[in-house]
FIVO-932712 format. One record per atom (N, C-alpha, C): atom name; y, x, z. Coordinates in Angstrom, 2 decimals. Layout:
! residues N
<CA <Y X Z>>
...
This chain:
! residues 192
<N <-129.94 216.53 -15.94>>
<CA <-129.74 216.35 -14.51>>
<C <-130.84 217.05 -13.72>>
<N <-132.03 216.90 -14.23>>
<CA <-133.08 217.44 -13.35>>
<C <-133.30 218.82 -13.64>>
<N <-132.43 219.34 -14.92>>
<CA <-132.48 220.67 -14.69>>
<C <-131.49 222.10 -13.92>>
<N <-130.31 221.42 -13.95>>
<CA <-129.21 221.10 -13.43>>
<C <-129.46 221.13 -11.96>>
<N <-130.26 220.08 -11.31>>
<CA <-130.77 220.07 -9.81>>
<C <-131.84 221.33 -9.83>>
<N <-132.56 221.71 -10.59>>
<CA <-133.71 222.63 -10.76>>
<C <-133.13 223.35 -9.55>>
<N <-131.94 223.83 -11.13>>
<CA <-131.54 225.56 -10.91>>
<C <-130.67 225.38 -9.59>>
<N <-130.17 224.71 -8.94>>
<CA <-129.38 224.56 -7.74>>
<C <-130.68 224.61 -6.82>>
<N <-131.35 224.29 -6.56>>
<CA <-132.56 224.60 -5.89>>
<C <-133.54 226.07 -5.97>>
<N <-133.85 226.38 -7.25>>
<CA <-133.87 227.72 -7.42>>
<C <-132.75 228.96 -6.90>>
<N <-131.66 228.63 -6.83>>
<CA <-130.31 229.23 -6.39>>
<C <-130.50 229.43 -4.80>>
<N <-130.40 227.71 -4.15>>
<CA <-130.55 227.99 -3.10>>
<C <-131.82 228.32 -2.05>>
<N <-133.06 228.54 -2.88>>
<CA <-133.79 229.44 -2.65>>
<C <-133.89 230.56 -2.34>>
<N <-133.16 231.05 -3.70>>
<CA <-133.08 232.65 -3.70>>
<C <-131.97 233.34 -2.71>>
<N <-131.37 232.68 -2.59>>
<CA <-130.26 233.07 -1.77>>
<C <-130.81 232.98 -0.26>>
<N <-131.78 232.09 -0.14>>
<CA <-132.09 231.78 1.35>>
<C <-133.11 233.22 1.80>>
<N <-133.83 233.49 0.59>>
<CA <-135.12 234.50 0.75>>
<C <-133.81 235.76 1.44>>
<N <-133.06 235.76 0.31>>
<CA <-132.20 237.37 0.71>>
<C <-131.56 237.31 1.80>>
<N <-131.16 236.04 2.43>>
<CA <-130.31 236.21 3.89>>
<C <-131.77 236.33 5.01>>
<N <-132.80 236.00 4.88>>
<CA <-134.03 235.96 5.49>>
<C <-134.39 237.50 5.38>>
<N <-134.55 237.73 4.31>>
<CA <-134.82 239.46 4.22>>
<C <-133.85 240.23 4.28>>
<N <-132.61 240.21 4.21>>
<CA <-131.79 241.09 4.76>>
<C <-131.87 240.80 6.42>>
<N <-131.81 239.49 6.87>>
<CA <-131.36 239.34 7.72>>
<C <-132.65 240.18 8.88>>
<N <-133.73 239.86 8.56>>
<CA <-134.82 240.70 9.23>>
<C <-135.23 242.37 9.36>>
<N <-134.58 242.46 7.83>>
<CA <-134.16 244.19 8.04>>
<C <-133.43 244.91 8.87>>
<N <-132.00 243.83 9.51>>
<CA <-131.20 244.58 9.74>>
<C <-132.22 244.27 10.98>>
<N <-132.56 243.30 11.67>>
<CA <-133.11 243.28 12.81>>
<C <-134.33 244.27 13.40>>
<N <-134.67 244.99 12.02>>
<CA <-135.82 246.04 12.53>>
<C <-134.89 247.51 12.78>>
<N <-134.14 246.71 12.17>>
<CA <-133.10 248.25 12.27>>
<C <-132.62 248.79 13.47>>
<N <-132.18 247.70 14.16>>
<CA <-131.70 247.44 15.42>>
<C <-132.09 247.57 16.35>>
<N <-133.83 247.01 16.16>>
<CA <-134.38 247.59 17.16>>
<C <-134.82 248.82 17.40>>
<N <-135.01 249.91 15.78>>
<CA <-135.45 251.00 15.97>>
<C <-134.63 251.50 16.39>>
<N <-132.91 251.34 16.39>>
<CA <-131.57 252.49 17.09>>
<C <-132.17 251.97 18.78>>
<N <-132.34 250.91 18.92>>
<CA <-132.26 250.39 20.47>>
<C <-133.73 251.37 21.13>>
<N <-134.40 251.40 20.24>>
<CA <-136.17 251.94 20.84>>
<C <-136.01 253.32 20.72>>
<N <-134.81 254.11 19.94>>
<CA <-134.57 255.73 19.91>>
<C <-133.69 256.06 20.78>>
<N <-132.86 254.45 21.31>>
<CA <-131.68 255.14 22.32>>
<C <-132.43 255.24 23.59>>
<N <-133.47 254.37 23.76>>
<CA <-134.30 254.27 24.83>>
<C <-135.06 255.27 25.38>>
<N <-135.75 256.00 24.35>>
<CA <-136.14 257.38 24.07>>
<C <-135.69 258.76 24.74>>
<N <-133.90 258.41 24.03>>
<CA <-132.84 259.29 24.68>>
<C <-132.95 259.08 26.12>>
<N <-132.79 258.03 26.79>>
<CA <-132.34 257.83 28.09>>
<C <-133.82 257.96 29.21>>
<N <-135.63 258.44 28.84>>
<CA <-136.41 258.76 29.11>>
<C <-135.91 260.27 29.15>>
<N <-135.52 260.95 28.01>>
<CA <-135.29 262.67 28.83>>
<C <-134.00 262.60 29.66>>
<N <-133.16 261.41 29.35>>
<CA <-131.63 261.91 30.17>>
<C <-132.21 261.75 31.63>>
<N <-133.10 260.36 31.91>>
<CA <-133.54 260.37 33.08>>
<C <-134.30 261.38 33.73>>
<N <-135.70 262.15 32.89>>
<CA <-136.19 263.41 33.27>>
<C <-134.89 264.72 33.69>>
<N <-134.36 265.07 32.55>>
<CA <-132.95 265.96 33.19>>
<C <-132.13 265.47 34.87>>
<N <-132.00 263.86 34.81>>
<CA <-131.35 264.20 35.93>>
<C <-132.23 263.96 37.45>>
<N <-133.59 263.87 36.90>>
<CA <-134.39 264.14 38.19>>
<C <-134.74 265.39 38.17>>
<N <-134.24 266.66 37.02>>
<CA <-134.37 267.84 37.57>>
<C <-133.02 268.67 38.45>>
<N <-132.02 267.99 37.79>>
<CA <-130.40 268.40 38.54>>
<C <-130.77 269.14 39.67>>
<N <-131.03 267.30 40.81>>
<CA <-131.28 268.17 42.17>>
<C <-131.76 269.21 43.04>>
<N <-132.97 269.34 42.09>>
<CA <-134.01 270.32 42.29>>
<C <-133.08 271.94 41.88>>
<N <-132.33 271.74 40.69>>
<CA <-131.31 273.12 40.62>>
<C <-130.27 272.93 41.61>>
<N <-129.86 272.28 42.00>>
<CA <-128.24 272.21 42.09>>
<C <-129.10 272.67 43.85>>
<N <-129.82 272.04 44.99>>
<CA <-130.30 272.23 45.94>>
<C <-131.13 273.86 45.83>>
<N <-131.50 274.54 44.82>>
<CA <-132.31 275.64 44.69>>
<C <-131.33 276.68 44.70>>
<N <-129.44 276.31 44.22>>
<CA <-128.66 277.24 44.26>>
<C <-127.26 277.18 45.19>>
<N <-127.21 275.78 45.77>>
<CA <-126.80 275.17 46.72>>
<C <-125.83 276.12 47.92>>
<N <-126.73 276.49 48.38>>
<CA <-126.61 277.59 49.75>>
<C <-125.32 279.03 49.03>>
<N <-126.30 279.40 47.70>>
<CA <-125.57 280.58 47.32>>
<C <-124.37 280.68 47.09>>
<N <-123.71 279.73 46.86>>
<CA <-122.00 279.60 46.58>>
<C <-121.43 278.12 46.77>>
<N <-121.32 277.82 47.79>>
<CA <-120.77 276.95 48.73>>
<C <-119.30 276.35 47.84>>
<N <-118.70 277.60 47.75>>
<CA <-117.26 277.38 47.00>>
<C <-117.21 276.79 46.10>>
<N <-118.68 276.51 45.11>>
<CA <-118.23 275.42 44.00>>
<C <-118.32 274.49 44.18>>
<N <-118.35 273.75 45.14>>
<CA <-118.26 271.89 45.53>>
<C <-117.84 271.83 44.48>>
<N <-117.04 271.96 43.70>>
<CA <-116.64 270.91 42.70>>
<C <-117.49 270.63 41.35>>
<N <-118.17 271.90 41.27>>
<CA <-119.33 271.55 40.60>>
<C <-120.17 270.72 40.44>>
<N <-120.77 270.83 42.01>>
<CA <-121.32 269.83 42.59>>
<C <-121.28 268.00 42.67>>
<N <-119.71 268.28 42.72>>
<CA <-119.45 266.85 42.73>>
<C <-119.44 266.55 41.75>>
<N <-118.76 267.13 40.29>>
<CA <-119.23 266.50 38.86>>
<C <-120.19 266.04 38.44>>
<N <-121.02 267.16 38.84>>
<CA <-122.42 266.41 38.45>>
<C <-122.72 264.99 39.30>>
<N <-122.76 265.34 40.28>>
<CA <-123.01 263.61 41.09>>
<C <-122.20 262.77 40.65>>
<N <-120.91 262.72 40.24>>
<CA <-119.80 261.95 39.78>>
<C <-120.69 261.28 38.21>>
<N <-121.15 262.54 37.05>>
<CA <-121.46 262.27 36.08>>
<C <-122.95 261.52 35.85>>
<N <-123.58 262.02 37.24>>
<CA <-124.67 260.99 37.40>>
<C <-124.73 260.22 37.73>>
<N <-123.95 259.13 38.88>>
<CA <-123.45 258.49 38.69>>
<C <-123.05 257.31 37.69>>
<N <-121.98 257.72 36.99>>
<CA <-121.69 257.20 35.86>>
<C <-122.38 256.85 34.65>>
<N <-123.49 257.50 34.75>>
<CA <-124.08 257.03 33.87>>
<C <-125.56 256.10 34.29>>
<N <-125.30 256.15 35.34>>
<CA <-126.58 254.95 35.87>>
<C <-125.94 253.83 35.92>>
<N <-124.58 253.60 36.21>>
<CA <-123.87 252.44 36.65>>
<C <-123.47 251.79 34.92>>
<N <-123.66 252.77 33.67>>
<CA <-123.31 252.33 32.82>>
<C <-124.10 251.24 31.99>>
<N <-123.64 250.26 31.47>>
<CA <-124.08 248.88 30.78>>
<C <-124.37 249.13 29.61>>
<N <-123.27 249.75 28.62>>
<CA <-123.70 249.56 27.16>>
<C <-124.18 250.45 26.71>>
<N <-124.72 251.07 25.81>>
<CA <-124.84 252.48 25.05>>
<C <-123.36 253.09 24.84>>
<N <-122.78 252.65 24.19>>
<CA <-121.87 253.33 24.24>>
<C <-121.00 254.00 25.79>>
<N <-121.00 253.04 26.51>>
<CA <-120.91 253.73 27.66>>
<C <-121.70 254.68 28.46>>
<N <-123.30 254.69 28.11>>
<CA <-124.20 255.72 28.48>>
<C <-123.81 257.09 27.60>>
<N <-123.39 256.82 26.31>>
<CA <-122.56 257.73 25.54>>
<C <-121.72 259.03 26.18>>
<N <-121.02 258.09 26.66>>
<CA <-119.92 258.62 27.31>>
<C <-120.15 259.22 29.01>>
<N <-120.96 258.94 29.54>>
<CA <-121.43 258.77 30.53>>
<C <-121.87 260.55 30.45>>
<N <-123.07 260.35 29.32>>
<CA <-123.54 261.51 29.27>>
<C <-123.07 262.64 28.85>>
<N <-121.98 262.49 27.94>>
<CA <-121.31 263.63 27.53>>
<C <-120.85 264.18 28.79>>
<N <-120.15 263.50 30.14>>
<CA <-119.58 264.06 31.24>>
<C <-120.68 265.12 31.76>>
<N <-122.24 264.46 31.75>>
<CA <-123.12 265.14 32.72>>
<C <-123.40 266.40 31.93>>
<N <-123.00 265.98 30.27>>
<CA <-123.48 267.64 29.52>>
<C <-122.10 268.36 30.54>>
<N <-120.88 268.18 30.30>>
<CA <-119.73 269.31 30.88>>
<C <-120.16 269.78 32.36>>
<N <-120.89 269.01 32.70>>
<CA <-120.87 269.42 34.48>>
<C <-121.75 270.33 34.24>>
<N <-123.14 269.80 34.17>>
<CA <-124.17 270.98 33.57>>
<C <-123.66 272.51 33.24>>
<N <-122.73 272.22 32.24>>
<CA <-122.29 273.36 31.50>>
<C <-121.23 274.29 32.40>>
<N <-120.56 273.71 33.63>>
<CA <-119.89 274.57 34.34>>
<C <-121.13 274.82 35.37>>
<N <-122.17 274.28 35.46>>
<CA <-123.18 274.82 36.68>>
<C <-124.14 275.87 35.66>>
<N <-124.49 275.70 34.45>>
<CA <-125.03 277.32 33.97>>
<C <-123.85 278.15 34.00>>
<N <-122.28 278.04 34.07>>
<CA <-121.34 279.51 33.83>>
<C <-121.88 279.90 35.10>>
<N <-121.46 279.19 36.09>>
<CA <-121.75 279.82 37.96>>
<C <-123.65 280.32 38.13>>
<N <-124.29 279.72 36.97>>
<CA <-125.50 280.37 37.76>>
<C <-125.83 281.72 36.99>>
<N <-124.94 281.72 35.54>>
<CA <-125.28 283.18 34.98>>
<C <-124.00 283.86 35.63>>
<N <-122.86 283.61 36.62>>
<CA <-122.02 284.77 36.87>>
<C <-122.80 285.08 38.29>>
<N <-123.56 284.21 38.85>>
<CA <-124.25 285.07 40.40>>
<C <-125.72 285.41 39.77>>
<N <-126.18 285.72 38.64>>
<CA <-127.43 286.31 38.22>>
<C <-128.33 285.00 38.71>>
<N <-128.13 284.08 39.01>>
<CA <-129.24 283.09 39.50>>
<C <-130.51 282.51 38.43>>
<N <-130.06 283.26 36.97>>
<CA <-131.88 283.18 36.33>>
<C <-133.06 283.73 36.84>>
<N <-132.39 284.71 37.69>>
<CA <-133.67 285.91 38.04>>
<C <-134.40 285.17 39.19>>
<N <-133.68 284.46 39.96>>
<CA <-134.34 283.59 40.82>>
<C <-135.63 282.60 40.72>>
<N <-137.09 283.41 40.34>>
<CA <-137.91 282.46 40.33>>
<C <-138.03 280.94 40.36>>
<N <-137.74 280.66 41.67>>
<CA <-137.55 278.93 41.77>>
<C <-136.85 278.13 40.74>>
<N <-135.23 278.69 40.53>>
<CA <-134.33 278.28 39.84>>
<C <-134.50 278.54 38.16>>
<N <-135.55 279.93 37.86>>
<CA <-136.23 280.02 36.55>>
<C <-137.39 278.91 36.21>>
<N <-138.01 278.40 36.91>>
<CA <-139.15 277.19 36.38>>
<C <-138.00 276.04 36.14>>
<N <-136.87 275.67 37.19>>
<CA <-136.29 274.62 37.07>>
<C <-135.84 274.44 35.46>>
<N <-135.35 275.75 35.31>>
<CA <-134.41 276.30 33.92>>
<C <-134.96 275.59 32.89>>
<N <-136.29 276.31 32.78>>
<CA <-137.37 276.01 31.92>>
<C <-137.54 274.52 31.57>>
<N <-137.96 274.03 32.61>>
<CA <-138.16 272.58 32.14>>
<C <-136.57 271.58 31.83>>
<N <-136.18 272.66 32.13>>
<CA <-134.08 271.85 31.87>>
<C <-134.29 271.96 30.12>>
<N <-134.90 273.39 30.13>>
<CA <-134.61 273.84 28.55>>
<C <-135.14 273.01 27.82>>
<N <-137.10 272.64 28.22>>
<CA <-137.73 271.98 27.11>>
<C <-136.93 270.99 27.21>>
<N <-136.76 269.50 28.47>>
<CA <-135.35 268.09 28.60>>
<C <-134.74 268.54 27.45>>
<N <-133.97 269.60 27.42>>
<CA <-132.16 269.59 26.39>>
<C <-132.76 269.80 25.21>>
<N <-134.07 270.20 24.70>>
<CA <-134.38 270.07 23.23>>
<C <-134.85 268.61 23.37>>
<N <-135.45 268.26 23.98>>
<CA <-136.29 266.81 23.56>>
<C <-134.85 265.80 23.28>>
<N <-133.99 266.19 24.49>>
<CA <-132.48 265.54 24.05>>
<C <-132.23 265.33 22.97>>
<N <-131.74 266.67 22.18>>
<CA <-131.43 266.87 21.00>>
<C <-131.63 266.37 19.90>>
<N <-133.37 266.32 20.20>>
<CA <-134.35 266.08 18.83>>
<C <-134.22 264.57 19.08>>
<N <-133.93 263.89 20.02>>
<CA <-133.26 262.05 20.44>>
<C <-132.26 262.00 19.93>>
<N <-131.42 262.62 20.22>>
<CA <-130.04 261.75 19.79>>
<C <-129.99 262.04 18.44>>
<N <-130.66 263.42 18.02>>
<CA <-130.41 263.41 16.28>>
<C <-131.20 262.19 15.44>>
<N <-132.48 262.25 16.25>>
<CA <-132.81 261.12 15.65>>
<C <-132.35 259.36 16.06>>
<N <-131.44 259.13 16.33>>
<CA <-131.52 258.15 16.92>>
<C <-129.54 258.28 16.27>>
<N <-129.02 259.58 16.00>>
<CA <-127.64 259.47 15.33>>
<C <-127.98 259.18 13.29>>
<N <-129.17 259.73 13.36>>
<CA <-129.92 259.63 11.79>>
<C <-130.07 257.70 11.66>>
<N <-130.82 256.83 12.80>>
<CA <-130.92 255.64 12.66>>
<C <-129.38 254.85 12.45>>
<N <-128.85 255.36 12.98>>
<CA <-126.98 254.64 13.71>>
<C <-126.63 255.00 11.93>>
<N <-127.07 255.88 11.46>>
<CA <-126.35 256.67 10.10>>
<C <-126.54 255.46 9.11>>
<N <-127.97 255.63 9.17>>
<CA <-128.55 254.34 7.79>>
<C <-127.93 253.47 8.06>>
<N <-128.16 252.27 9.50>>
<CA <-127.89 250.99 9.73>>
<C <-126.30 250.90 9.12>>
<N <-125.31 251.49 9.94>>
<CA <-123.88 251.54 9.17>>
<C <-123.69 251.31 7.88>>
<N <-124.23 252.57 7.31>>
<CA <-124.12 252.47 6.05>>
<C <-124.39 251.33 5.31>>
<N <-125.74 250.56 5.56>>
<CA <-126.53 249.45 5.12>>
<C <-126.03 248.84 5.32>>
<N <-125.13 248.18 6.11>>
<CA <-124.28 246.98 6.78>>
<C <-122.91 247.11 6.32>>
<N <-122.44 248.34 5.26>>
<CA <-121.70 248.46 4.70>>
<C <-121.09 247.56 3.53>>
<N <-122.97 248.13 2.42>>
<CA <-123.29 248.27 1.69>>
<C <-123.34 246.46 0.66>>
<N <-122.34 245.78 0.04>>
<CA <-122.39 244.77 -0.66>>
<C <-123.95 244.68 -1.47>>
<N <-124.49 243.69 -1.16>>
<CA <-124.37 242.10 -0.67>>
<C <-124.68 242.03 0.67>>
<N <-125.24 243.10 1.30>>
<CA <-125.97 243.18 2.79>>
<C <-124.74 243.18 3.98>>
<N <-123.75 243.28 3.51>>
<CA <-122.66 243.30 4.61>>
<C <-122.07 241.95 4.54>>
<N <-122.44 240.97 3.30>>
<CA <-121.97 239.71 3.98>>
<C <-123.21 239.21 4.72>>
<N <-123.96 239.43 4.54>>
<CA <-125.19 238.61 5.62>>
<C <-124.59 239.21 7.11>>
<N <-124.65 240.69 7.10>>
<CA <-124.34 241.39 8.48>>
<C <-123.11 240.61 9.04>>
<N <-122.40 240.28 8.22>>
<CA <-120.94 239.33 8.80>>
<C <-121.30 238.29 9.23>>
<N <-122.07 237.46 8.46>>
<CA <-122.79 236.45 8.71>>
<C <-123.06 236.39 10.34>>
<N <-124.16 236.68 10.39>>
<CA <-125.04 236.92 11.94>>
<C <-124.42 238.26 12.90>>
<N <-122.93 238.96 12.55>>
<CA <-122.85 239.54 13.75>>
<C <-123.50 240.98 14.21>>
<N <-123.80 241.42 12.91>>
<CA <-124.39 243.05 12.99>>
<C <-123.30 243.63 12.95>>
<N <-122.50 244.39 14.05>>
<CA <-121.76 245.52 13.79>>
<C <-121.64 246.39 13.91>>
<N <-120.90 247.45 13.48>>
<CA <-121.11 249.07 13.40>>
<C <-121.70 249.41 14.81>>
<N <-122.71 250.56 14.51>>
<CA <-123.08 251.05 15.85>>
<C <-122.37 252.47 16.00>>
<N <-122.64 252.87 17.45>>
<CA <-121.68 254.36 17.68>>
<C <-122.57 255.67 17.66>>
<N <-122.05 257.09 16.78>>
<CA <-122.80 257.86 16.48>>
<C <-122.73 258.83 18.34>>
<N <-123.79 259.04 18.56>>
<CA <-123.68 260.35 19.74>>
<C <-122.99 261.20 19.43>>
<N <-121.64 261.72 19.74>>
<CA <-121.08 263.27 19.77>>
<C <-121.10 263.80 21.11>>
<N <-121.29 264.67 20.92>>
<CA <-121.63 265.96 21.93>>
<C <-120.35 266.54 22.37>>
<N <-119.87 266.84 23.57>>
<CA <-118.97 267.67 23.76>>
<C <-118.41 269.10 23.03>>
<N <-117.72 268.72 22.24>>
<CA <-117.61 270.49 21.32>>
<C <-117.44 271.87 23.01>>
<N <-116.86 271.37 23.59>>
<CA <-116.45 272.55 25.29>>
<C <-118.22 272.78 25.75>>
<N <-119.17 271.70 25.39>>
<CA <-120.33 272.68 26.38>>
<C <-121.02 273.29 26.00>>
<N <-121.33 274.25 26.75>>
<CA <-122.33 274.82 26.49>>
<C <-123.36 275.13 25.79>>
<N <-124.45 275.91 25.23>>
<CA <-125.48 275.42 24.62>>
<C <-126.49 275.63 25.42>>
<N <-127.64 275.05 25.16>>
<CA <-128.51 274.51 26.02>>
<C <-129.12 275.90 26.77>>
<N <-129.64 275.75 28.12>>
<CA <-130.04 277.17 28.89>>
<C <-130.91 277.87 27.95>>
<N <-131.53 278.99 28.13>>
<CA <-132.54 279.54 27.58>>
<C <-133.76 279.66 28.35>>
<N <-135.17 279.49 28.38>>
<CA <-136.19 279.25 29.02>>
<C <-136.32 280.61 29.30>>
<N <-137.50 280.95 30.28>>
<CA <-137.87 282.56 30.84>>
<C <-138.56 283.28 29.85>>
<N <-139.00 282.56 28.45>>
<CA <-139.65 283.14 27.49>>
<C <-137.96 283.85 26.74>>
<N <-137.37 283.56 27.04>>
<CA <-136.08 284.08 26.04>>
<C <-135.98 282.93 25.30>>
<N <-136.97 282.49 24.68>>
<CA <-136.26 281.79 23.58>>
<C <-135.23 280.83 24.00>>
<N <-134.43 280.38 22.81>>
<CA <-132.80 279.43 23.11>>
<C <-133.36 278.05 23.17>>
<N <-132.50 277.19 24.30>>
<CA <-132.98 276.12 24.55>>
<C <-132.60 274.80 23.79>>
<N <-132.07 275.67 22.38>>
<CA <-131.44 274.44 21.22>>
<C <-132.00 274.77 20.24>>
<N <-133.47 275.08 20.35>>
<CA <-133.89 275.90 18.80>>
<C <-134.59 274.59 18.32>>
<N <-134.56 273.59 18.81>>
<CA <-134.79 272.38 18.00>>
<C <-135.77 271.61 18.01>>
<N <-136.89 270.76 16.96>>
<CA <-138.06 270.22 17.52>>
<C <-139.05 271.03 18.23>>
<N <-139.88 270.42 18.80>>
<CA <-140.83 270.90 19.36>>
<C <-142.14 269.73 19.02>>
């Protein structure tokens, strides 16, 4: 009997340690996707306090693209008003397309050559790598956690307490790639 009770105690020990240590893993996990998405949304915010500064620097020169214009405000917008990540997700993919129809209009009126609108560029360029080098890392965190929460015995604890799949960043396949700075170099060449 008392050995009998032992091992039922030893059992429910061991079992308690692994829902304790899984259960705390997934929670570091969680917070590192939450502290890399956070990351992300420090350059999305730098990018869209540079917008104005382009969109007002080229403003005057072609009047006719209001609609440009308004995307972007529409897509900025939308993504301040947004709640979840996944909706900042989505949010942001719009502001990449707007972006991406305001570099076609500023390379069909030559508007790189424009000093003012070349520093803006620049610091758009370094934003869209620091972007990059965020969401990859922060689509690399979303990668593991999934998987891990997949992964038997750790996905019944995750059932347990309510860990569920998180959403990977995709990028608009239609935009653009990122401007190029006044040094030439491409503004998607990666870490920095």
């Amino acid at each position: 009997m008392k050995k009998s009770l032992l091992g039922i105690v030893v059992l429910v020990v061991v079992v308690g340690l692994f829902l304790i240590s899984t259960y705390n893993r997934l929670v570091t996990k969680t917070q590192n996707i939450d502290e890399q998405w956070a990351q992300v949304e420090t350059q999305y915010q730098r990018r869209f306090d540079l917008i104005p500064g382009i969109v007002n620097s080229v403003k005057g020169i072609f009047e006719q693209e209001q609609e440009v214009f308004i995307a972007i405000a529409h897509a900025r917008t939308q993504y301040t008003g947004a709640k979840t990540i996944d909706e900042k997700i989505q949010a942001a993919i719009e502001v990449e397309s707007a972006l991406a129809g305001l570099f076609v209009i500023m390379r069909n009126y030559s508007l790189q050559f424009n000093p003012a609108v070349l520093g803006l560029i620049d610091e758009l360029a370094e934003t869209e790598n620091r972007v990059n080098v965020g969401r990859r890392r922060f689509n690399n965190l979303v990668k593991d956690y999934n998987t891990i929460i997949k992964r038997f015995p750790v996905n019944l604890t995750a059932s347990i307490f309510n860990f569920d799949k998180r959403t990977l960043f995709k990028a608009v396949e239609a935009t653009q790639p990122a401007p190029s700075d006044s040094s030439g170099r491409d503004g998607a060449s990666g870490d920095r």
